[in-house]
Backbone bond lengths (Angstrom), bond angles and torsions (degrees), N, CA, C in turn:
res aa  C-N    CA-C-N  psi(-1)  N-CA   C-N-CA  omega(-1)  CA-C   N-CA-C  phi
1 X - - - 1.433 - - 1.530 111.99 -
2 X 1.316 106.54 -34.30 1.359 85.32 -172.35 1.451 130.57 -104.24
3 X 1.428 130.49 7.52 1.233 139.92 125.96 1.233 152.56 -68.91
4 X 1.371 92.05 23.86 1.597 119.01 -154.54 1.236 118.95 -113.70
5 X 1.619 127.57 71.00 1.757 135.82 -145.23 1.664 95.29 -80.55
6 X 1.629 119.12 -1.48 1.514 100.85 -166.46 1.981 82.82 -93.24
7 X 1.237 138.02 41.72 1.281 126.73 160.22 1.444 111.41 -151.63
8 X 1.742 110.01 31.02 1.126 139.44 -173.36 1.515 103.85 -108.94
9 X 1.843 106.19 -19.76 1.382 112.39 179.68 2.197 116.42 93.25
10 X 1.685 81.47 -3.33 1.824 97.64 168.04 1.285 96.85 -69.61
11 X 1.616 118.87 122.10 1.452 125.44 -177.63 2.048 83.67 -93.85
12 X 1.540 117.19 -28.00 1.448 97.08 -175.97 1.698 117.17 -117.66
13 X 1.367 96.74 62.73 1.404 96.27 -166.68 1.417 125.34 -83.94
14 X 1.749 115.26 -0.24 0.978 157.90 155.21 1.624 109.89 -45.75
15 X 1.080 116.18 -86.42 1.268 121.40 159.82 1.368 124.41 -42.37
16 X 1.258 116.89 -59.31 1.462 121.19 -177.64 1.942 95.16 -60.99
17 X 1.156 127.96 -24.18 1.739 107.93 170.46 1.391 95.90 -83.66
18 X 1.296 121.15 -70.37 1.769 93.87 177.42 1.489 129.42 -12.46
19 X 1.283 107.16 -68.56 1.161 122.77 -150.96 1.730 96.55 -55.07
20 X 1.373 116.61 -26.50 1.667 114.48 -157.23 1.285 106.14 -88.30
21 X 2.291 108.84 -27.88 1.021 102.73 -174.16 1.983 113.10 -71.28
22 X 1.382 106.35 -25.45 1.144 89.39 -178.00 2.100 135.28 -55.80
23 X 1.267 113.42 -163.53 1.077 97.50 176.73 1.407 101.30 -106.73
24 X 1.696 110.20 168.99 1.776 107.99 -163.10 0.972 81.18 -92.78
25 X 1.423 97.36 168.95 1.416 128.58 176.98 1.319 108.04 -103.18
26 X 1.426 115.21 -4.70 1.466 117.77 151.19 1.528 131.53 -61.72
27 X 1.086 110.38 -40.45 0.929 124.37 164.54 1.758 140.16 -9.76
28 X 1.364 140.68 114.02 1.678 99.24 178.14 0.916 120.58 -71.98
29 X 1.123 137.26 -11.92 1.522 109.09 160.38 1.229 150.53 -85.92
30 X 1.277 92.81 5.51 1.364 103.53 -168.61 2.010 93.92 -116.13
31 X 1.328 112.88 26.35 1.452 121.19 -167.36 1.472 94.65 -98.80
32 X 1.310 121.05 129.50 1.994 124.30 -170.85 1.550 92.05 -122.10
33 X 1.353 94.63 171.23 1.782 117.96 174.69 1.765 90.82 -49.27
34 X 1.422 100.78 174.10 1.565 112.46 -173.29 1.425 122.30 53.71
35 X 1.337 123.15 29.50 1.340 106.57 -150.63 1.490 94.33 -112.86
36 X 1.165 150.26 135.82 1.522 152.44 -174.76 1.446 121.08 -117.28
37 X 1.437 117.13 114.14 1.306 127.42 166.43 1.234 113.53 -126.01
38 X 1.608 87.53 154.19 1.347 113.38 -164.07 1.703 114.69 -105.19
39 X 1.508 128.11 160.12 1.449 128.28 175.29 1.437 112.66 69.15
40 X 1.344 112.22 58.80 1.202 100.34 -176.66 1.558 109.60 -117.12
41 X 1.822 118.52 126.16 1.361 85.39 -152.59 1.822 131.12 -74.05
42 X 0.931 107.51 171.82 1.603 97.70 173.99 1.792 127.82 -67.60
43 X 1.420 87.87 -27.19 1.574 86.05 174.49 1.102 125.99 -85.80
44 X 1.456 116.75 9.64 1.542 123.61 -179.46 1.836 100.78 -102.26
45 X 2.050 94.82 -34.62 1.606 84.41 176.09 1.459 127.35 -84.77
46 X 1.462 110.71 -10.11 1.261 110.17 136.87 1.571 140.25 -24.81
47 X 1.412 97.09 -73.61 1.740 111.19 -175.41 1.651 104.70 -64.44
48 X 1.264 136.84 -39.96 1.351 148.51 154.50 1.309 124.33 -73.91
49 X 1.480 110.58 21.78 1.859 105.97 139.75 1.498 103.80 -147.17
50 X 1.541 109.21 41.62 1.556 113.47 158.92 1.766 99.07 57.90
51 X 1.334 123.68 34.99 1.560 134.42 -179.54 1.124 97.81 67.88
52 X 1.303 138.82 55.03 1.651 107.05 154.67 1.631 116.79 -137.87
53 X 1.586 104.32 32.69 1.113 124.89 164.36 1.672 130.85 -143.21
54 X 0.810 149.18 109.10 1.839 117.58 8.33 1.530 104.93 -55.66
55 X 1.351 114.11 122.65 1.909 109.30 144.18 1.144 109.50 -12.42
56 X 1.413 113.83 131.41 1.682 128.93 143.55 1.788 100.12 70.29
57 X 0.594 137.09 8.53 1.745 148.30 -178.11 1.902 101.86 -98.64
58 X 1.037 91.89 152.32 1.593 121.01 -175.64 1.470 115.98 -129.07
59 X 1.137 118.36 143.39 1.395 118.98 -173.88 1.873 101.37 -76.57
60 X 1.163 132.71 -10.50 1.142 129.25 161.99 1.280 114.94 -101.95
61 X 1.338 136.40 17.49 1.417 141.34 172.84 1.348 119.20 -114.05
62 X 1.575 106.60 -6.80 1.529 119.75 161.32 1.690 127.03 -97.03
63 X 1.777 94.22 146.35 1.709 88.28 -174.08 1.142 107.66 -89.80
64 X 1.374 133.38 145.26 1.695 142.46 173.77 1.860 87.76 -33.33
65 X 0.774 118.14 -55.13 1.558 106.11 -172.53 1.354 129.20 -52.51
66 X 1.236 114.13 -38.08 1.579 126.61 162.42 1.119 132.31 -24.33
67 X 1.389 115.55 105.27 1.716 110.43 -179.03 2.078 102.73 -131.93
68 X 1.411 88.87 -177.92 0.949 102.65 158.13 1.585 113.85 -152.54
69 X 1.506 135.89 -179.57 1.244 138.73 -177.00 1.512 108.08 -93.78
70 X 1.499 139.92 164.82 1.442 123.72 -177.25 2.122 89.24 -141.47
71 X 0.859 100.67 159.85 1.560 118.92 167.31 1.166 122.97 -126.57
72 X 1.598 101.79 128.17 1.939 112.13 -172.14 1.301 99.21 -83.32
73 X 1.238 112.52 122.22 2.335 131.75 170.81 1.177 89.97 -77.30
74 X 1.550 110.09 -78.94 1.650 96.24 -151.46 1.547 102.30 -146.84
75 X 1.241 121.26 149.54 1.525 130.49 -175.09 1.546 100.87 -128.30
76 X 1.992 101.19 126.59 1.017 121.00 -154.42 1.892 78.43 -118.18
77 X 1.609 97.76 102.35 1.478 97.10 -176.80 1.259 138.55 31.77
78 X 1.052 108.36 -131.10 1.504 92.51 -174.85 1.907 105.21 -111.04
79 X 1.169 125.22 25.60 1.488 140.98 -179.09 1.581 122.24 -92.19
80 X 1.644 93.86 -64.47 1.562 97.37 178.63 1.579 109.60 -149.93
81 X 0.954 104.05 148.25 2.261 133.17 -172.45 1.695 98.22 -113.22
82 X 1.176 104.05 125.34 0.881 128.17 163.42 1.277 137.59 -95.11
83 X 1.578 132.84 97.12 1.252 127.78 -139.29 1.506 89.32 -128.31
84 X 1.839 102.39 168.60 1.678 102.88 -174.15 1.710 79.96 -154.52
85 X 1.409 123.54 158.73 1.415 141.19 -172.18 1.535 115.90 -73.68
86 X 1.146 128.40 -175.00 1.419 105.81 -176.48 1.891 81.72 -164.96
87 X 1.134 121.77 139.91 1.754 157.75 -135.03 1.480 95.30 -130.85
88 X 0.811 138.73 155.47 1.501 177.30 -17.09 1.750 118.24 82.39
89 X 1.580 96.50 -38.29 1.611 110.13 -154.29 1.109 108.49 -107.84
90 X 1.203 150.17 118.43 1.256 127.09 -163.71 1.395 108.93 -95.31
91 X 1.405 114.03 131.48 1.779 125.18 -163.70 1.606 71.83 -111.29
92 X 1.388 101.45 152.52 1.332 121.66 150.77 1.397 113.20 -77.73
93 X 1.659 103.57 135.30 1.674 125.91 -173.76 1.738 110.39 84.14
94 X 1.198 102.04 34.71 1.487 88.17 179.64 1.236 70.49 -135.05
95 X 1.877 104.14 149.09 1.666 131.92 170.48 1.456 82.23 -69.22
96 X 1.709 109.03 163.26 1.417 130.66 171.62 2.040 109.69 -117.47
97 X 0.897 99.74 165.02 1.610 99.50 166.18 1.914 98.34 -137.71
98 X 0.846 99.72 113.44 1.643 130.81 -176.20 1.620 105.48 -48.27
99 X 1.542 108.66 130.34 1.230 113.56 -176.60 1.780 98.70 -55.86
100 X 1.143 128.86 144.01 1.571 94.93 161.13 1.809 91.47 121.41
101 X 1.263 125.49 -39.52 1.593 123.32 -178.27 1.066 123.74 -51.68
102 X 1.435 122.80 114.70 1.640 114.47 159.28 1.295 117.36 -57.04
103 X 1.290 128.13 130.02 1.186 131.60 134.21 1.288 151.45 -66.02
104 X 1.755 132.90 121.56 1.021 134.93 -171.05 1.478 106.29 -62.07
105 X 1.814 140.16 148.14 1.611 94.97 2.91 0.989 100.51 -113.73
106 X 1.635 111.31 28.37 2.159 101.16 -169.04 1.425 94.21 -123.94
107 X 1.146 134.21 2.10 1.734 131.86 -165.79 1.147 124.38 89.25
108 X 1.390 128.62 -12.00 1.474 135.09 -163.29 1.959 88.89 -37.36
109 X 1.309 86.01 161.21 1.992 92.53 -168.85 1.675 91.70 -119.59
110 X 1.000 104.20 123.57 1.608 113.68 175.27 1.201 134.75 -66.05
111 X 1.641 146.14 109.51 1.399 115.20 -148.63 1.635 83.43 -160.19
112 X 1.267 146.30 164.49 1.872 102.48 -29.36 1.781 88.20 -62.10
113 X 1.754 94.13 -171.71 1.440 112.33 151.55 1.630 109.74 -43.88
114 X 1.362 113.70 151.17 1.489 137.54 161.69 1.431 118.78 -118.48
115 X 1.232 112.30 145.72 1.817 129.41 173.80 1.373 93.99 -86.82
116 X 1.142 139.66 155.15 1.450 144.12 137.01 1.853 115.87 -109.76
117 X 1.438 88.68 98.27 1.775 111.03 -168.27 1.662 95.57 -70.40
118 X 1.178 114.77 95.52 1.085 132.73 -169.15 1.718 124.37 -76.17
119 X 1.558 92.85 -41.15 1.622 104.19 164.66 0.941 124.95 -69.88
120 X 1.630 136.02 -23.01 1.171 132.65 149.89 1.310 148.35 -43.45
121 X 1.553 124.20 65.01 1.785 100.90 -163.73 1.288 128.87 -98.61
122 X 1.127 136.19 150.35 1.357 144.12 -165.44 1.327 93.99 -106.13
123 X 1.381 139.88 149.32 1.498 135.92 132.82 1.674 104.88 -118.29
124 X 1.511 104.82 159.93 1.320 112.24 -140.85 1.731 100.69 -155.38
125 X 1.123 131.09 121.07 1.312 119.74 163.02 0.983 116.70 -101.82
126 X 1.791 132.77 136.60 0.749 146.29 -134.49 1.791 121.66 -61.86
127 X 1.360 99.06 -26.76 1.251 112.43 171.07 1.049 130.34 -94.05
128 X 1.467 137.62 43.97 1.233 138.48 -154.20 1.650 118.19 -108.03
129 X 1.124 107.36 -167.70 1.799 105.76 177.08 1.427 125.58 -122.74
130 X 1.706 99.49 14.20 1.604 113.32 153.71 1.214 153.96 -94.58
131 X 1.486 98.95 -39.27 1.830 120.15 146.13 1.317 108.10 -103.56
132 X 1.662 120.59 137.13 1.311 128.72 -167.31 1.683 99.63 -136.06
133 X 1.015 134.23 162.53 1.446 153.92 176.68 1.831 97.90 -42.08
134 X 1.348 107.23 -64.34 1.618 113.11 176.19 1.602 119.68 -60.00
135 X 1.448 98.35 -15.48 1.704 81.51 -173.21 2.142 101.37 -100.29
136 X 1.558 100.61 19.03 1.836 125.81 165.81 1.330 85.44 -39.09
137 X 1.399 134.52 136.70 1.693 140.80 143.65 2.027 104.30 -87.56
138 X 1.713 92.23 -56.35 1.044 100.25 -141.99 1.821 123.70 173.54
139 X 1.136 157.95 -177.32 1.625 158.37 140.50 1.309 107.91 -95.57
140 X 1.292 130.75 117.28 1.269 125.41 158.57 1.366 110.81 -78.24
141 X 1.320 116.68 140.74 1.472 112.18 163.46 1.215 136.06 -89.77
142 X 1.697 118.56 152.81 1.183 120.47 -137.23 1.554 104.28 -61.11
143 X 1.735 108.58 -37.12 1.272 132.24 -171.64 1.879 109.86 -59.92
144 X 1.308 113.64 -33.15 1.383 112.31 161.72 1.067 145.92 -72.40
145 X 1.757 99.78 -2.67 1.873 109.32 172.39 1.300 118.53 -81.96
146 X 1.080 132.38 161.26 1.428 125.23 -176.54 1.607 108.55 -133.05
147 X 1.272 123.26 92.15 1.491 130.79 -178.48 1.714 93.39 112.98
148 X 1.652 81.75 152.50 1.863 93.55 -153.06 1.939 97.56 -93.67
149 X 1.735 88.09 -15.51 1.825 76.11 -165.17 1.281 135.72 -42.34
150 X 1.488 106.77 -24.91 1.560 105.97 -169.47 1.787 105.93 -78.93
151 X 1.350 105.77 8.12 1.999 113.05 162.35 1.398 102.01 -66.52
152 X 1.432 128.46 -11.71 1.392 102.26 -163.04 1.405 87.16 -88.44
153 X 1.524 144.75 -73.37 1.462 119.38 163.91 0.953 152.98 31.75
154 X 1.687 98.21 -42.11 1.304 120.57 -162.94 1.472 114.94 -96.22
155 X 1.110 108.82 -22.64 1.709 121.73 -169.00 1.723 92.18 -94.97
């Protein structure tokens, strides 16, 4: 009786145990191209683009609070992810991701618009202490970006 959600009035409690046994998709390894996180701080994306992200910012001109979001290009097995920063502002030549995007795999709705600062790259092994499981947004899909540049990244 008492682990027993089908008299809890869960008509899908079936699924919902599936669903837990699988593995997350939070996960790093199980983290693919398109993949978007959020809170990442600035003074780390600082030190990992040799200062030139945020523009014009200083590692003493930022507050511990300061972040920005980053986007996974490309994952080189199971070793290293390749990540690039993600804008608010829209620079010319950076793909956008549209106020308005569902996100894979639960729907989260994407808001505001994003830049994907494409010249920027991060590499990252999977286990690290900058992107973490919690700072997971979501997959944007490919079909919701608008401008191809941030493919160059990708190669």
């Amino acid at each position: 009786m008492g682990g027993d959600t089908r008299r809890k009035g869960n008509p899908f409690w079936e699924l919902d145990a599936l669903r837990k046994s699988l593995p997350s998709i939070k996960a790093p390894e199980n983290w693919q191209p398109l993949s978007y996180f959020i809170k990442i701080s600035d003074r780390i994306l600082l030190q990992k683009t040799c200062g030139k992200f945020p523009g014009g910012k200083t590692s003493e001109s930022l507050s511990e609070s300061a972040n920005h979001p980053i986007f996974m290009l490309k994952r080189e097995g199971n070793f290293s992810y390749r990540f690039c920063p993600c804008s608010s502002k829209n620079f010319k030549g950076y793909s956008q991701i549209p106020e308005g995007s569902r996100l894979a795999p639960d729907g989260k709705i994407f808001q505001p618009s994003g830049y994907i600062c494409h010249q920027y790259l991060i590499n990252l092994p999977p286990q690290n202490d900058i992107v973490r499981q919690e700072n997971f947004f979501g997959i944007v899909r490919e079909s919701d970006i608008v401008g191809d540049q941030y493919k160059e990244g990708m190669q």
